[in-house]
N, C-alpha and C positions, 0 to 999 in steps of 0.2 A: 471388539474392534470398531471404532470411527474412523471411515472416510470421509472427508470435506475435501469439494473440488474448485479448480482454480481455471477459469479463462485468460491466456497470457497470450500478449501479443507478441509476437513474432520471438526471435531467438534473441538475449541479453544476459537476461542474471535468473531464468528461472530454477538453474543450480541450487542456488539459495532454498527451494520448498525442500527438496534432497537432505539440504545439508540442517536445515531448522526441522525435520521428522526426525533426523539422527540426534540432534542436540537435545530434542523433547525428551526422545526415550520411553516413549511411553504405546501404547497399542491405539496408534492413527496412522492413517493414510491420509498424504495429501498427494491425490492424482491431480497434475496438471495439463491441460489440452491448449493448444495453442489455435490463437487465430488468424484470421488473414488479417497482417497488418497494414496494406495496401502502402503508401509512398510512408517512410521510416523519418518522420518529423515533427517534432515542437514545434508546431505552427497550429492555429484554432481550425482551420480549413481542415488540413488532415487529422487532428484529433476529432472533431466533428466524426469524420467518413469511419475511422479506425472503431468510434463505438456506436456505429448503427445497431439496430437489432437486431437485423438476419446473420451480422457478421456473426456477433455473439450466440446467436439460435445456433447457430452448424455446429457449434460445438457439444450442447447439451447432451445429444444422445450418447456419444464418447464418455461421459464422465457418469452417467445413468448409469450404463454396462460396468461402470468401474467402482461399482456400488456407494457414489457418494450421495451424503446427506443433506448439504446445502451445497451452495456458490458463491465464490466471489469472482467477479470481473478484477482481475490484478491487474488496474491501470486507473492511476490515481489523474493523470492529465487526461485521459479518454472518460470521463465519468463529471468530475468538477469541471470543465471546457463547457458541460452542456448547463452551468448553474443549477442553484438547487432544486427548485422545483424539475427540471429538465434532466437532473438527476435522477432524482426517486422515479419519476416515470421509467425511465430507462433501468431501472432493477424491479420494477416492479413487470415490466414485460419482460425482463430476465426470468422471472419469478414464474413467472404463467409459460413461457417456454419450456421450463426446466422441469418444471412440475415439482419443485422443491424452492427452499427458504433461498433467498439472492441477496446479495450485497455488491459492491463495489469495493475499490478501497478506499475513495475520499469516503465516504462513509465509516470506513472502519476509523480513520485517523477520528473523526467525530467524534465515534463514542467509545475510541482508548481515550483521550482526551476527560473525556465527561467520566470514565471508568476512574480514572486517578486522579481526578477530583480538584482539575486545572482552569483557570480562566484564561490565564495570558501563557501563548505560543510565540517561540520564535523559527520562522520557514530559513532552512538551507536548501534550495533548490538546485538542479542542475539544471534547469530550463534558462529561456530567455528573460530576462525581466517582465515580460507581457504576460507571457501565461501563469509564470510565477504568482502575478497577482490576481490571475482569476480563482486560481488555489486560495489566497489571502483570502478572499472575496465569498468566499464559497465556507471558509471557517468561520467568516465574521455571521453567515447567513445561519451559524448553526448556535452561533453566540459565545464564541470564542473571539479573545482581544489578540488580534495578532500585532508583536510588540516591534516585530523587525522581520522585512521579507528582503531575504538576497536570490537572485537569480546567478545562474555562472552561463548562461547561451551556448548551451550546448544543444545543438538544433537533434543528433538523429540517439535513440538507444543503443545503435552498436558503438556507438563512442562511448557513452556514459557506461556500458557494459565490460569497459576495458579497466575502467579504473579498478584500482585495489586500496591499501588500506593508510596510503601516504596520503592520496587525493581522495579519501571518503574524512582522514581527521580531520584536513586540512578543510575541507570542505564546513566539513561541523564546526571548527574551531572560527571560520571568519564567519558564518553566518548565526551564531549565538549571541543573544543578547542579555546582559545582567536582570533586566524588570523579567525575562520570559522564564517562567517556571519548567515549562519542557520544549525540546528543539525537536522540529521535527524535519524529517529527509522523506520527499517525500516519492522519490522516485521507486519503482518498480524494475525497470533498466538499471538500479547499483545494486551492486554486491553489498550487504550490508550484514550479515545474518552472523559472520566469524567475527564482527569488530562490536558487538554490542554491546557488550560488559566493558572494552576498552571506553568505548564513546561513551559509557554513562559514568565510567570511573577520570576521565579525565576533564569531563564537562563538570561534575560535582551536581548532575542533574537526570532527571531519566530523557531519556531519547526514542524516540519513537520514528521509524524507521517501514517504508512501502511494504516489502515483504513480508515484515513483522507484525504489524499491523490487520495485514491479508489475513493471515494464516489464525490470530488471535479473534479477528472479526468470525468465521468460518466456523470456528470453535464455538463460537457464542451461538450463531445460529443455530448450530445441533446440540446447543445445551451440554454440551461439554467444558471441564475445567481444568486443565493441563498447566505442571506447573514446570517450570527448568529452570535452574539454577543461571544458564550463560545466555538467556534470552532479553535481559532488560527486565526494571521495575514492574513493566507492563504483565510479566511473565513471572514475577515472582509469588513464592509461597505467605500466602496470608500468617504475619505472626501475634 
């Protein structure tokens, strides 16, 4: 049994760890603990406050007890907001908190990215168009050509937490680009985890997707290899 544990802010779509352990199928745990998300907004200001350290620290010992083996911070806008160097800092005092391997998930989109063996990205975001591009920005820093970046300004997670699977295609389908090899979504706050295999069968491309991302990052830190058939390319068995 592998446990790999998750830091998630506030209440949205963390159903999705639930429903992506059930689709694995395999002998993992993903315990998730939530943190204080303080004011609920795409904005730099609160994204800033939302990935402090301490906020993140209150959560470790919860997920320690719950025998996990690594972390990720699931919040891909509280992690890239602080740019990349500002990043890695920030998982790496995750790291020394935790007393275990740390990730984030702009990180993880990173190295699925560099896993499937991608240059050029196209971003469907649910953010505003400003942060959207610090996300763009934060890809480009990792050496990814980002081909097309759409924002949709949806300012708080409990909104973007409502959608379902009209406004997650619909979502995928206007912010896709022909030159980008894989789209990625890159929110934590969507439901995305039940429409994967749709979105990479109707895009004709793989997708890479917050939650998905998380859970795959997580895995890789504890050296684990899990494979599911309805998880995306990302998740597919080596043939």
């Amino acid at each position: 049994m592998t446990a790999v544990g998750f830091l998630y802010p506030g209440h949205s779509a963390e159903d999705d760890y639930e429903r992506i352990e059930q689709m694995l199928a395999s002998d993992i745990r993903l315990p998730v603990v939530h943190t204080d998300i303080g004011e609920d907004a795409h904005r730099v200001d609160a994204l800033l406050t939302m990935g402090e350290d301490d906020r993140l620290a209150a959560g470790v010992e919860e997920l320690r007890l719950a025998g996990a083996e690594a972390v990720v911070w699931a919040c891909t806008s509280g992690s890239f907001v602080y740019g990349w160097d500002g990043a890695h800092e920030q998982i790496r005092n995750l790291a020394r908190a935790a007393g275990m391997p740390a990730s984030s998930t702009s990180f993880a989109f990173a190295h699925a990215i560099q896993h499937l063996g991608a240059t050029r990205v196209a971003v469907a975001a649910t953010y505003p168009e400003d942060v959207a591009d610090y996300f763009a920005d934060f890809l480009k820093s990792a050496g990814t050509e980002v081909t097309a970046t759409r924002g949709s300004g949806i300012i708080t997670a409990a909104e973007v937490g409502t959608w379902g699977r009209d406004e997650v295609l619909e979502l995928a389908l206007a912010g896709d680009h022909p030159s980008a090899e894989i789209l990625l979504l890159p929110d934590t706050a969507l439901h995305t985890a039940a429409y994967l295999a749709e979105l990479e069968q109707v895009l004709g491309k793989p997708v890479l997707t917050a939650n998905q991302v998380s859970v795959w990052e997580a895995l890789r830190l504890a050296e684990r290899r899990v494979w599911g058939d309805r998880m995306g390319k990302l998740f597919a068995r080596p043939t």
